[in-house]
N, C-alpha and C positions, 0 to 999 in steps of 0.2 A: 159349245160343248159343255156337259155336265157334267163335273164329277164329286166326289166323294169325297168326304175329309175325317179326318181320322182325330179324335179326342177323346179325354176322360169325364163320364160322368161324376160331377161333385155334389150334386143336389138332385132329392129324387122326392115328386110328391105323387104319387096314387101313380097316374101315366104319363106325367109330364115331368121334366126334369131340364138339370142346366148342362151344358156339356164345354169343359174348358178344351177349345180349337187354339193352339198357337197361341194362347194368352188372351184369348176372346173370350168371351162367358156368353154360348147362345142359347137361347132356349130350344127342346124334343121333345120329340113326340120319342115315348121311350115303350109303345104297346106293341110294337112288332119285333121287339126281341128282349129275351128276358134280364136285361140289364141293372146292375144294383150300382151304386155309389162306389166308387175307386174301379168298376171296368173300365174298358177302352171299347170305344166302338168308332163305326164308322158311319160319320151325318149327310143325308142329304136329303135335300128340301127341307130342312126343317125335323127329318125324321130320321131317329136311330137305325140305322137299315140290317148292321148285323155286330155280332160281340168281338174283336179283332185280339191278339194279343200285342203286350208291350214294344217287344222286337218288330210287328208290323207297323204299328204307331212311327218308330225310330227311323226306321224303313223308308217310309211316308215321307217325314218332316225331310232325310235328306235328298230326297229328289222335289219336295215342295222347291229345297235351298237352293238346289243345282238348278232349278224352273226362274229363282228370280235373280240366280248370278247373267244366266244367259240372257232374260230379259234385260238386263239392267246394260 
C-alpha cells in the first residue's frame, strides 16, 4: 500500500525543496503544485502532490499516532 504524508516545506530552491515529515527533513519535487516555504503539503514518492492546510496536517499526524499505538 502507498500513501501520502503530509509535511511542511522549509527549503525551496527553483523546483526542488526540503519538506519536514514528522521530524524528518526529505527532499521534493515541489513542480506539480505551487508550493512556497512555511505550506503544508502532502509527499509522495518523493513528490509534493498537492497544498493541504494545517488542521489537515494535525488530522494526519493523529491517525499516523492511532496507526503506531495499534501496531505497537
Amino acid at each position: 500500500m502507498c500513501i501520502a504524508v503530509a509535511g511542511m516545506v522549509v527549503e525551496k530552491d527553483g523546483t526542488k525543496g526540503k519538506v519536514n515529515v514528522r521530524g524528518n527533513l526529505l527532499s521534493a519535487e515541489l513542480s506539480l503544485v505551487d508550493a512556497n516555504v512555511g505550506d503544508y503539503v502532502l509527499l509522495h514518492a518523493g513528490c509534493a502532490i498537492s497544498r493541504i492546510q494545517k488542521s489537515e496536517v494535525e488530522e494526519l499526524d493523529e491517525l499516523f499516532g492511532q496507526m503506531e499505538e495499534y501496531d505497537g
